[in-house]
C-alpha positions as CSV (number, residue, x, y, z in Angstrom):
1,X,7.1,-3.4,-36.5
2,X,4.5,-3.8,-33.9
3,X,1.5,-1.7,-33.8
4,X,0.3,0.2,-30.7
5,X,-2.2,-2.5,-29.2
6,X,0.8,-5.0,-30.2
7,X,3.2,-3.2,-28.2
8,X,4.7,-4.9,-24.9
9,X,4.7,-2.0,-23.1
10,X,1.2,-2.2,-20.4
11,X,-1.0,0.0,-21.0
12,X,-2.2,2.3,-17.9
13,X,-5.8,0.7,-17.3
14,X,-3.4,-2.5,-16.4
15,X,-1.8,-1.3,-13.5
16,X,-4.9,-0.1,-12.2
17,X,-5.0,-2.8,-9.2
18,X,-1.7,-2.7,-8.7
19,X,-2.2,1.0,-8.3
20,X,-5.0,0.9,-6.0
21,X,-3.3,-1.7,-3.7
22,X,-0.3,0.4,-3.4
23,X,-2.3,3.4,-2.4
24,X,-4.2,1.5,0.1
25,X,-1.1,0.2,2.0
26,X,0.6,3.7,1.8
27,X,-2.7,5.2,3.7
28,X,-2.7,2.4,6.2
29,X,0.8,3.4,6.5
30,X,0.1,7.1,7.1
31,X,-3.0,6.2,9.1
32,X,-0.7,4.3,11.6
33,X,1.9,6.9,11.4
34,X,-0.7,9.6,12.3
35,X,-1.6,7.2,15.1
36,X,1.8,6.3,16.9
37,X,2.9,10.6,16.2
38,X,0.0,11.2,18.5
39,X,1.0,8.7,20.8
40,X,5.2,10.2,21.0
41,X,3.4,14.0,21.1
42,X,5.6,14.4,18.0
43,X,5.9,13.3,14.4
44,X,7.7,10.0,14.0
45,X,8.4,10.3,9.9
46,X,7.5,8.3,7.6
47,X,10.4,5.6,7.5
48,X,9.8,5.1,11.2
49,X,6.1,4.3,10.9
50,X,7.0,2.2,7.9
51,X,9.1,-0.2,9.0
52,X,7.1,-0.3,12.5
53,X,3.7,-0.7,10.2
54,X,5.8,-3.7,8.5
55,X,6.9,-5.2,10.7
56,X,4.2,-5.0,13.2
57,X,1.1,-4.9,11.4
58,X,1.6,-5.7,7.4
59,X,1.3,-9.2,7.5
60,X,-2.3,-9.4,9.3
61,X,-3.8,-6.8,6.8
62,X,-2.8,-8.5,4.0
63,X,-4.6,-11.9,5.2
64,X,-7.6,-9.7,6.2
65,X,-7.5,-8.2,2.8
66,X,-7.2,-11.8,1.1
67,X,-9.8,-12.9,3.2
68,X,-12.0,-9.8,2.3
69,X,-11.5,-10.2,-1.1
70,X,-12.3,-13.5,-2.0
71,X,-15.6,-13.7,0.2
């Protein structure tokens, strides 16, 4: 039997990147969401802006963030 600091589940400190990367995104997301519901006088939702924020804009913040990070 494995102990505790054996086990193979991760423990919670390990996800902590992967946490903070995901939360990041998601506020770009509702940043940009914010931005274009001003824009239509009304609130677009969240899917909307999501797969507008994907499709337009994802791929240049990632590369900025890569970039950002490893300087």
């Amino acid at each position: 039997m494995k102990s505790a600091s054996e086990s193979d589940d991760p423990q919670p400190f390990e996800f902590s990147t992967f946490i903070r990367e995901i939360t990041e995104e998601r506020n770009e997301i509702l940043r940009f969401k914010w931005l274009e519901s001003e824009k239509a006088h009304q609130d677009i939702g969240f899917e909307k802006a999501l797969l507008r924020w994907v499709l337009q804009h994802r791929s240049a913040w990632l590369d900025q963030r890569r970039r950002n990070h490893s300087a």
